[in-house]
C-alpha positions as CSV (number, residue, x, y, z in Angstrom):
1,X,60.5,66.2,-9.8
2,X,60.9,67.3,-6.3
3,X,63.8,70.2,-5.7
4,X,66.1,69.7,-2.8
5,X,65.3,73.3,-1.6
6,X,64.0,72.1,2.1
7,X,67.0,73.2,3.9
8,X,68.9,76.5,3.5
9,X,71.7,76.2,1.0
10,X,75.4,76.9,2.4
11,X,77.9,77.8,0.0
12,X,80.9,75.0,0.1
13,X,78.3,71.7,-0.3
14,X,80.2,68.8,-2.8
15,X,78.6,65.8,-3.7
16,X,80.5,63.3,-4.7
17,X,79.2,60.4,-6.8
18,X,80.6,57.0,-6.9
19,X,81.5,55.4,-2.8
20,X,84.3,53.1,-3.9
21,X,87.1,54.0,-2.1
22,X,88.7,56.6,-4.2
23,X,85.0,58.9,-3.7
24,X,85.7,57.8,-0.1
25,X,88.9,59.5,0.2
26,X,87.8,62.5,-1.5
27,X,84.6,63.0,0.4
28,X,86.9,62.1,3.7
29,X,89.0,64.7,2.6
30,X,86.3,67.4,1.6
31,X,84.7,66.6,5.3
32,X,87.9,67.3,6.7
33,X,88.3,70.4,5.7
34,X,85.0,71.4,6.6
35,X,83.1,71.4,3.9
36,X,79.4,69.8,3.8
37,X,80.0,66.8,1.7
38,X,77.0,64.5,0.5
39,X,78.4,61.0,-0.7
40,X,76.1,59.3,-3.0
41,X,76.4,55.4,-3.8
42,X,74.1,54.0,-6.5
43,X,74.8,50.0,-4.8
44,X,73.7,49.3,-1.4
45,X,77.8,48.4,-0.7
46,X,80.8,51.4,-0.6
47,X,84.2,49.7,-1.1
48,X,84.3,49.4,-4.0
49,X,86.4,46.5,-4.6
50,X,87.1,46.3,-1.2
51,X,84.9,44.2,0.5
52,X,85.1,41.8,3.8
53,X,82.9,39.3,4.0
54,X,83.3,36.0,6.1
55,X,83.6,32.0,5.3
56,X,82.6,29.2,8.0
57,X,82.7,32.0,10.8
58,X,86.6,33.0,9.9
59,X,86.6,37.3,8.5
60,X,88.6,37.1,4.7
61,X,88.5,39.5,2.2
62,X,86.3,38.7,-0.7
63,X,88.0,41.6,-3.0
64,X,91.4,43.6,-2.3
65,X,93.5,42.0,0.4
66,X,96.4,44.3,0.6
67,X,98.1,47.6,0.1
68,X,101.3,49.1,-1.1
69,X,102.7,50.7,2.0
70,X,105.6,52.1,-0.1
71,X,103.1,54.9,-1.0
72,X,102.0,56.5,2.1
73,X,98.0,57.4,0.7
74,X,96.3,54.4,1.5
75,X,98.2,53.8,4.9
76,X,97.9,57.5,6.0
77,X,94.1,57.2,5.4
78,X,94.1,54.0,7.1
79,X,95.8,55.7,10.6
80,X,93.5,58.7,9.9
81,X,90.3,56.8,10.3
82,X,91.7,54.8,13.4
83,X,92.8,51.8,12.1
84,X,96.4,52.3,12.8
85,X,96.9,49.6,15.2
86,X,95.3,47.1,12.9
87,X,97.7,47.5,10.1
88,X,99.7,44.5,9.7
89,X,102.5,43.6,7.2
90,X,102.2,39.9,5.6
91,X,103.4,36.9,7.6
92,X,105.4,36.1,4.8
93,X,106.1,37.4,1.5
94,X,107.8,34.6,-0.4
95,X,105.5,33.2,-3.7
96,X,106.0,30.5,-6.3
97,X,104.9,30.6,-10.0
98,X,103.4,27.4,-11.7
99,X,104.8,27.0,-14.7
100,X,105.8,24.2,-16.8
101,X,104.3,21.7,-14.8
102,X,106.0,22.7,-10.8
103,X,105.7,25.3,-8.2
104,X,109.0,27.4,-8.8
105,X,110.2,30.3,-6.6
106,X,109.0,33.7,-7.3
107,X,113.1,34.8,-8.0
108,X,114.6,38.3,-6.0
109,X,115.1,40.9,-8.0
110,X,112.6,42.3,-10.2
111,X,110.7,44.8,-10.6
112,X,107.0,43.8,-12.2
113,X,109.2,40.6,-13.5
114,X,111.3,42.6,-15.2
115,X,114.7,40.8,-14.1
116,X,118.2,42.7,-13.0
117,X,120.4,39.8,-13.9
118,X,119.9,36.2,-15.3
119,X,121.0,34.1,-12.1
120,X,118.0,34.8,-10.4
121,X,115.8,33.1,-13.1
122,X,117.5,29.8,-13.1
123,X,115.0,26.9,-12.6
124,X,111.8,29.3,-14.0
125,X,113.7,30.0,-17.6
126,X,115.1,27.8,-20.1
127,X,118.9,28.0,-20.8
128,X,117.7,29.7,-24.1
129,X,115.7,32.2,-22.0
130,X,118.5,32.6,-19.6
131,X,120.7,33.3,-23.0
132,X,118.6,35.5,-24.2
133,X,118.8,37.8,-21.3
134,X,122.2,38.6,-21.3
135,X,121.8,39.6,-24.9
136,X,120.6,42.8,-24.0
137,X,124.2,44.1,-23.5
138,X,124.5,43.9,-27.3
139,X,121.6,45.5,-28.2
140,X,121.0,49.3,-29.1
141,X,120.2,51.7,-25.6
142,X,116.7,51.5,-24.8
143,X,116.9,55.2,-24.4
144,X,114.3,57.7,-25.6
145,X,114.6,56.7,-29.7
146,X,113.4,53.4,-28.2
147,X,110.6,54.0,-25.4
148,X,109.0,57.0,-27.2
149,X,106.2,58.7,-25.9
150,X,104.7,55.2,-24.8
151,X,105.5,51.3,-25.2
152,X,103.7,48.3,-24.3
153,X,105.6,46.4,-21.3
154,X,105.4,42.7,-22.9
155,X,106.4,44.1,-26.2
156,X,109.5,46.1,-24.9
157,X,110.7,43.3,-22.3
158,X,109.9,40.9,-25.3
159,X,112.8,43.1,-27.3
160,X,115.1,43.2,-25.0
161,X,114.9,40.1,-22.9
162,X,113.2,37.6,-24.6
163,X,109.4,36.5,-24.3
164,X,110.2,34.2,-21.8
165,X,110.5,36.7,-19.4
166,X,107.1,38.3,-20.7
167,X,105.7,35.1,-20.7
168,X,106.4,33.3,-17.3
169,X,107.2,36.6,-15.1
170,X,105.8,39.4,-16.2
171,X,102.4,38.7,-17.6
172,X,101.8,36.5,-14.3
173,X,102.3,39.7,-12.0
174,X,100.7,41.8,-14.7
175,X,97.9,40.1,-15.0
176,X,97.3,40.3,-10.9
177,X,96.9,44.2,-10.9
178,X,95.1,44.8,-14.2
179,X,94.2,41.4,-14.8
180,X,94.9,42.6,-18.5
181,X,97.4,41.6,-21.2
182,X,100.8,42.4,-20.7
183,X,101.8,42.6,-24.6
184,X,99.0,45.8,-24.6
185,X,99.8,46.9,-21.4
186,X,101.7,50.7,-21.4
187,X,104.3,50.9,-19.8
188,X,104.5,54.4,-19.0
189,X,101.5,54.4,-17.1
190,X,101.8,50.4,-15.4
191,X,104.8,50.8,-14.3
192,X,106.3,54.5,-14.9
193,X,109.4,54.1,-12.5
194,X,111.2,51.2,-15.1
195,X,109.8,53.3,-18.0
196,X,111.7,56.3,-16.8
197,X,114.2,54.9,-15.5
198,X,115.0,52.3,-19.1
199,X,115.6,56.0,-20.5
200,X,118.2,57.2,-17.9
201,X,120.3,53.7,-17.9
202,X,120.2,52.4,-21.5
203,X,119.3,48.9,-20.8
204,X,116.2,47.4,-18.7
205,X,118.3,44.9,-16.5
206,X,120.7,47.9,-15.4
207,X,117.4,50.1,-14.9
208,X,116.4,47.6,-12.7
209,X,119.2,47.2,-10.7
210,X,119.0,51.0,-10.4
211,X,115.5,51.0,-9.1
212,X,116.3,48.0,-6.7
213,X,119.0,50.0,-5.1
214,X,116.5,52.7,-4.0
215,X,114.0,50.3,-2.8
216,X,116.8,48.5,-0.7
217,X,117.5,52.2,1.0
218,X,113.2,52.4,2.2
219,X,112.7,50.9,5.4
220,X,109.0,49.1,6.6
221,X,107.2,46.8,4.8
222,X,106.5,46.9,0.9
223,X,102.8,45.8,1.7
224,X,100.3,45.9,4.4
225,X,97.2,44.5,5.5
226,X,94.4,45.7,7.8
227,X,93.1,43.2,10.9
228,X,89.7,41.9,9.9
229,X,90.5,42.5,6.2
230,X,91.5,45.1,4.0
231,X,87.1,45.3,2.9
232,X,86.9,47.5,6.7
233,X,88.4,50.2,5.2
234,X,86.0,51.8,3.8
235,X,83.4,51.4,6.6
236,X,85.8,53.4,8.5
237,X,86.4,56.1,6.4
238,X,82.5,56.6,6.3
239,X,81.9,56.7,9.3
240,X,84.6,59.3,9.8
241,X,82.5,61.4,7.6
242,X,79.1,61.4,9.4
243,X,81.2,61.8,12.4
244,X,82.5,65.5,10.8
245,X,79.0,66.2,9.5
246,X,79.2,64.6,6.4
247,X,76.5,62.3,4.5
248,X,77.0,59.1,3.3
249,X,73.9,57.9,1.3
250,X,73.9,54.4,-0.2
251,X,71.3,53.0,-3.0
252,X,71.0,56.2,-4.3
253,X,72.3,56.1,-7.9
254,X,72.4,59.3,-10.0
255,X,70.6,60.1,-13.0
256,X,71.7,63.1,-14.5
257,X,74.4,65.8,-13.7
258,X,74.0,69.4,-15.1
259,X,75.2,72.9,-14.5
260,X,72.3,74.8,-12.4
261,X,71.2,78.5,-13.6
262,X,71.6,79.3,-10.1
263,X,75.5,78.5,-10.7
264,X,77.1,74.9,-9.2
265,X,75.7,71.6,-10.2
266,X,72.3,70.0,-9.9
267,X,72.4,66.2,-9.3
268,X,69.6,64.0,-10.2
269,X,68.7,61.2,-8.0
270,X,65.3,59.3,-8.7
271,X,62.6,61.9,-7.9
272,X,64.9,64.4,-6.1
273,X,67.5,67.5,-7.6
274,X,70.3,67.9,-5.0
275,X,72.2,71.2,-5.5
276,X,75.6,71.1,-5.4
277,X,78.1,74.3,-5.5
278,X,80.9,71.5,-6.6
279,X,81.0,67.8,-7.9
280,X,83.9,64.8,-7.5
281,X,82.9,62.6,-10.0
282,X,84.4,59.6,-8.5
283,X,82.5,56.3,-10.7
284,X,84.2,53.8,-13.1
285,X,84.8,54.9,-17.2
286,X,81.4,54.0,-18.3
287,X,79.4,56.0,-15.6
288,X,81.3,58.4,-15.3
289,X,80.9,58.7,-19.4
290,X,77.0,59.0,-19.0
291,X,77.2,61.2,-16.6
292,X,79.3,64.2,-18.0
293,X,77.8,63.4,-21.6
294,X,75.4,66.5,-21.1
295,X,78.2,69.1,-20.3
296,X,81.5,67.4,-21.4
297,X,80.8,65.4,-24.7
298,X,84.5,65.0,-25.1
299,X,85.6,63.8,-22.1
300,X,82.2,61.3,-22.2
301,X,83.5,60.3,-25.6
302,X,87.1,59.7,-24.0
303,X,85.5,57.9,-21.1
304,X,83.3,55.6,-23.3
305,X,86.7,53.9,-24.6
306,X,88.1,52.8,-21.7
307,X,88.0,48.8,-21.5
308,X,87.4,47.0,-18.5
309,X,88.3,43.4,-17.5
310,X,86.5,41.2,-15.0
311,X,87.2,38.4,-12.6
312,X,86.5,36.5,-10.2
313,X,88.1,35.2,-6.5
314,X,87.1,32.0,-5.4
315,X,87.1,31.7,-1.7
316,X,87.4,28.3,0.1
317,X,88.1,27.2,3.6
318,X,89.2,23.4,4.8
319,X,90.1,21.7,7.8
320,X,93.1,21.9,8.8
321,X,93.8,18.0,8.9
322,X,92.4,17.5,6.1
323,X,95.0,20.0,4.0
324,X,98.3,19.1,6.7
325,X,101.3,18.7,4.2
326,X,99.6,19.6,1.4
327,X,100.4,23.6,0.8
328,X,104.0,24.6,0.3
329,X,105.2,27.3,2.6
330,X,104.9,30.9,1.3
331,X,101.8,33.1,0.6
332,X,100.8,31.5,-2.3
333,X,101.3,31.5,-6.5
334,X,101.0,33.1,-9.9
335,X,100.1,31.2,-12.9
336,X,101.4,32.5,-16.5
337,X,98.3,32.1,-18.9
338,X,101.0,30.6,-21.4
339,X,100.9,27.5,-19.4
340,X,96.7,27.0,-20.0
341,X,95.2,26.8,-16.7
342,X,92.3,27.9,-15.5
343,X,93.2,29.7,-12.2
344,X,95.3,32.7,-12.6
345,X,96.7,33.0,-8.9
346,X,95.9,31.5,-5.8
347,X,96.9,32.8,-2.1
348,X,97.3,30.7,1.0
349,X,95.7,33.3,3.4
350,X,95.5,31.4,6.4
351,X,99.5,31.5,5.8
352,X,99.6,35.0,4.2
353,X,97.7,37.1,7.0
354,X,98.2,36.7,10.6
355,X,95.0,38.0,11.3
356,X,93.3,35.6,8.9
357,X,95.2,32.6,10.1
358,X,94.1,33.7,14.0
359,X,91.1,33.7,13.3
360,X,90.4,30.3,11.5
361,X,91.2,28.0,14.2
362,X,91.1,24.2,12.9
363,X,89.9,25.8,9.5
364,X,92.8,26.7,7.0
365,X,91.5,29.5,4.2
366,X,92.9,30.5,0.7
367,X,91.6,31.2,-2.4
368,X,91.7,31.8,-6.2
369,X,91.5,34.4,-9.1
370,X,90.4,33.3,-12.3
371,X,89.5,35.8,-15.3
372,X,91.5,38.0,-17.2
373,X,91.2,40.8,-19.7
374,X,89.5,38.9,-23.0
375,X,88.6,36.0,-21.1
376,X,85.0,36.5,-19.9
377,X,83.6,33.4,-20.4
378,X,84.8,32.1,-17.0
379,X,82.7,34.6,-15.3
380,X,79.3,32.8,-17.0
381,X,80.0,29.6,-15.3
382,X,78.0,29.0,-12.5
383,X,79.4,29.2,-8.8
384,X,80.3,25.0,-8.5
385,X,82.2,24.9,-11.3
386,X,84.0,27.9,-10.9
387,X,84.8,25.8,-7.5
388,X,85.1,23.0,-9.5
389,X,88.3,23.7,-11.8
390,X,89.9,25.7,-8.8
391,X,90.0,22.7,-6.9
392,X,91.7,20.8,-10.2
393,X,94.3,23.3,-10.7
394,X,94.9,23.3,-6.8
395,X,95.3,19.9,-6.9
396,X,98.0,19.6,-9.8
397,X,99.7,22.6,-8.3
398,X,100.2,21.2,-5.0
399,X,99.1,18.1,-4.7
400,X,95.8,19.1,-2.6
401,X,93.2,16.7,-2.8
402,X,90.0,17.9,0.3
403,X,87.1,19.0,0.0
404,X,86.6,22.5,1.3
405,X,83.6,22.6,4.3
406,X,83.0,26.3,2.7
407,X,83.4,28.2,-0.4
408,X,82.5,31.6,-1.7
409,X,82.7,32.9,-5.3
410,X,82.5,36.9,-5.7
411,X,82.4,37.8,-9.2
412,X,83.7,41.6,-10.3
413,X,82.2,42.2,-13.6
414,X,84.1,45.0,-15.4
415,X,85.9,45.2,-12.1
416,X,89.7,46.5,-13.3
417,X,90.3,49.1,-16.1
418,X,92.8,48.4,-18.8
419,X,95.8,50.9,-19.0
420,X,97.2,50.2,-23.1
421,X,99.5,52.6,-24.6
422,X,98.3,56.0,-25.0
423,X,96.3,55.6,-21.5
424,X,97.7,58.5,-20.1
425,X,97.3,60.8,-23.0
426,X,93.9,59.3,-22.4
427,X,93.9,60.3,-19.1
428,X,94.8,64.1,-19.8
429,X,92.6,64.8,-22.3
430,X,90.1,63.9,-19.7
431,X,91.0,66.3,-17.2
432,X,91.6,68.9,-20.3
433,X,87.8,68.7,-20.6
434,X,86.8,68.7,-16.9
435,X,88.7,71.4,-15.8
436,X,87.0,73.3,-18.2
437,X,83.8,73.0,-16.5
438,X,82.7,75.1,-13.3
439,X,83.7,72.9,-9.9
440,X,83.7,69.5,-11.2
441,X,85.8,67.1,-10.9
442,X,87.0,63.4,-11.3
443,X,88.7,60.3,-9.4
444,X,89.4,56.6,-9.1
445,X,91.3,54.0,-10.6
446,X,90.7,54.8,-14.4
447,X,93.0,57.4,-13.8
448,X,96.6,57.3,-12.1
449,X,96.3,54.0,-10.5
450,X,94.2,51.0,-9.7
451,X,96.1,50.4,-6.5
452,X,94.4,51.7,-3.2
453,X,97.1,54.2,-2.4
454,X,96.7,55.5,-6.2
455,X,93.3,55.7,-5.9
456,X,93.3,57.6,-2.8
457,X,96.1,59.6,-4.0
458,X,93.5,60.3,-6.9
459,X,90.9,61.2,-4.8
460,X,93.1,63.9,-2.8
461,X,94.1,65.5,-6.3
462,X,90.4,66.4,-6.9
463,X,89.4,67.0,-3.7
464,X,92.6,69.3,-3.0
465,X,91.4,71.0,-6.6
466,X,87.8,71.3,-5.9
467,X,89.3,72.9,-2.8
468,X,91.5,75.9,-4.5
469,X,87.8,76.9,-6.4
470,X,87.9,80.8,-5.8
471,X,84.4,80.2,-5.5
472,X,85.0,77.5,-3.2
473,X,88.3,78.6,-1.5
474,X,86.9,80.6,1.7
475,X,83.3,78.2,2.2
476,X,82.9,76.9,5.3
477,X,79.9,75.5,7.7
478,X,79.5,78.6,9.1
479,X,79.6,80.9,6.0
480,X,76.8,83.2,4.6
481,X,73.6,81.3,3.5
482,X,71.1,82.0,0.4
């Protein structure tokens, strides 16, 4: 086993492990400060689940497609590695939901489905559902007795409004972040604001009236896109590295992580030992597990639970006269799993992304999302009939009946960790463990977020901690070498 001893060591080297977009942003913003960062990727892709790929000659996304802009992480990364003037907002944001056998509009209002009023459901709930509702008012306050220390969404709105709701609105929107369950979902850590805020008004429709008010007082966009697809990203952010003296190494997966008796880290790639005065561990649960297993038993332990669910997206591209008519207006549609189909989502992106739609001439692109938390057995069919029973469910959704001149299928196997009550406390005994070691420490989506901006906000946390290291604090390129 070969040492990496060629080049004189200079105090203030990281490596970070893991280039998904969260070990991106950390190593972007290790590099930035001047620190000599070595990112190490064990695929030959970074992203992560950001990935741009192309159907028929038109650029589409063949993973994440957009980005809260309500958080300023992702976008502020985005500006910082020069694609500023390629952010774009959606060309329209209105969706349906399939449910109960028609495309119905996706009502105002809500926050994660979680409804402010009644009126706004009419058409997607029964009267009974509707009823049920404004039942709430009688009920005890869902104050802190209620919520506890943690809840599951689909069980709490279940209580309170009915399993309607759950059913048809909220496990539909769920289920297109964690692509999980929302009866097992926490609350507290999916969506933290209602949880909070639940507490402070008594009852979950008033909370969300509460929590609609404030985002009726933000300005710009609730979402944004990036020109060329959201999958550039992290291209850009790598090569914003090397450009400040940083490495980006793909294909290079790591072994074994230990504490060096010359102090920092040694990291084990293949044949070679990499010495490291500081480590971002920035890989998914189960890596991540095997990884601090040698030094951090409990936190490995802690790791080694975390459940992941997988999908798949289902690209397709038609001509355009063939599809004319056919697609509703709007950016697309969830599907409740209560109603049986296959498909979970599908978006019209030729409609849903300038960019995209540009770009396609007399094609017309969209695709689907099929695969939840539990239901893995969709990922083992092959490609064609994956394409297959998207094109059915297409069909009875809108009517749709061509056959696409393209299609792409791009599976993410344990692609999405799953957040159920008690995450957080999860979570924290984690970083309990890590920050207990010298230098070290860890990022990404299993943490405070699987949304980009979370995961970069994630990634800044560590890097900003690995940062404040008194060992660390006053390294730079040019200090004193061994």
């Amino acid at each position: 086993m070969n040492a990496d001893t060629g080049a004189p060591h200079e105090r203030g080297h990281i490596v970070v492990i893991g280039g998904g977009i969260a070990g991106l942003a950390a190593a972007h913003r290790l590099a930035t400060a001047g620190r000599r960062v070595t990112l190490l990727e064990a695929t030959t892709t970074l992203g992560g689940k950001l990935r741009a790929g192309e159907i028929a000659g038109v650029p589409v996304d063949l993973g994440a497609e957009s980005m809260l802009a309500r958080r300023p992480e992702a976008v502020d990364l985005a500006r910082a590695v020069g694609l500023g003037d390629r952010l774009q907002p959606p060309a329209t944001t209105s969706a349906a939901v399939w449910t109960r056998g028609a495309l119905r509009p996706m009502p105002k209002g809500h926050v994660m489905g979680v409804p402010g009023d009644a009126t706004a459901l009419a058409g997607l709930l029964t009267a009974e559902g509707l009823a049920r509702i404004e039942h709430e008012r009688d009920l005890p306050p869902a104050d802190a007795t209620a919520l506890g220390d943690d809840v599951a969404v689909g069980r709490f709105v279940a209580d309170r409004l009915g399993r309607e709701v759950v059913d048809r609105l909220v496990e539909p929107l769920l289920g297109g972040v964690y692509a999980g369950d929302a009866y097992a979902i926490s609350m507290r850590a999916a969506v933290p604001k209602l949880f909070e805020a639940a507490r402070a008004h008594g009852t979950l429709t008033e909370a969300v009236r509460a929590l609609q008010r404030g985002a009726q007082a933000q300005t710009g966009p609730a979402f944004m896109g990036i020109a060329g697809g959201i999958g550039t990203l992290p291209g850009a952010v790598a090569d914003a590295i090397t450009a400040q003296g940083g490495e980006v190494l793909t294909d290079t997966p790591v072994h074994g992580l230990t504490r060096s008796a010359r102090g920092g880290w040694d990291v084990r790639t293949g044949d070679l030992v990499r010495h490291a005065d500081a480590v971002v561990v920035a890989t998914p649960a189960w890596s991540a597990s095997e990884l601090l297993a040698a030094e951090s038993p409990s936190a490995a332990a802690e790791l080694a639970a975390v459940e992941y669910a997988s999908m798949a997206l289902v690209t397709l591209a038609f001509r355009r006269a063939d599809v004319a008519g056919a697609l509703p207006e709007g950016s697309g549609f969830l599907v409740p799993p209560v109603d049986g189909r296959t498909i979970k989502a599908s978006t019209f992106s030729s409609q849903k992304w300038k960019w995209t739609g540009e770009g396609s001439g007399d094609l017309v692109v969209l695709r689907t999302s099929v695969g939840r938390y539990g239901e893995e057995e969709h990922l083992h069919r092959e490609d064609a009939e994956l394409v297959s029973v998207s094109l059915t469910d297409l069909a009875a959704a809108t009517g749709l009946a061509a056959r696409p001149v393209a299609t792409e299928v791009t599976r993410w196997i344990g692609g999405l960790p799953q957040y159920p009550v008690g995450h957080l406390a999860r979570v924290a005994r984690v970083r309990d463990a890590v920050a207990k070691l010298p230098a070290l420490r860890v990022c990404g989506a299993v943490y405070d977020g699987v949304g980009i901006p979370a995961c970069v906000a994630s990634a800044r946390r560590a890097a900003d901690e690995i940062l404040a290291t008194p060992t660390l604090a006053q390294g730079t390129l040019s200090d004193e070498r061994e």
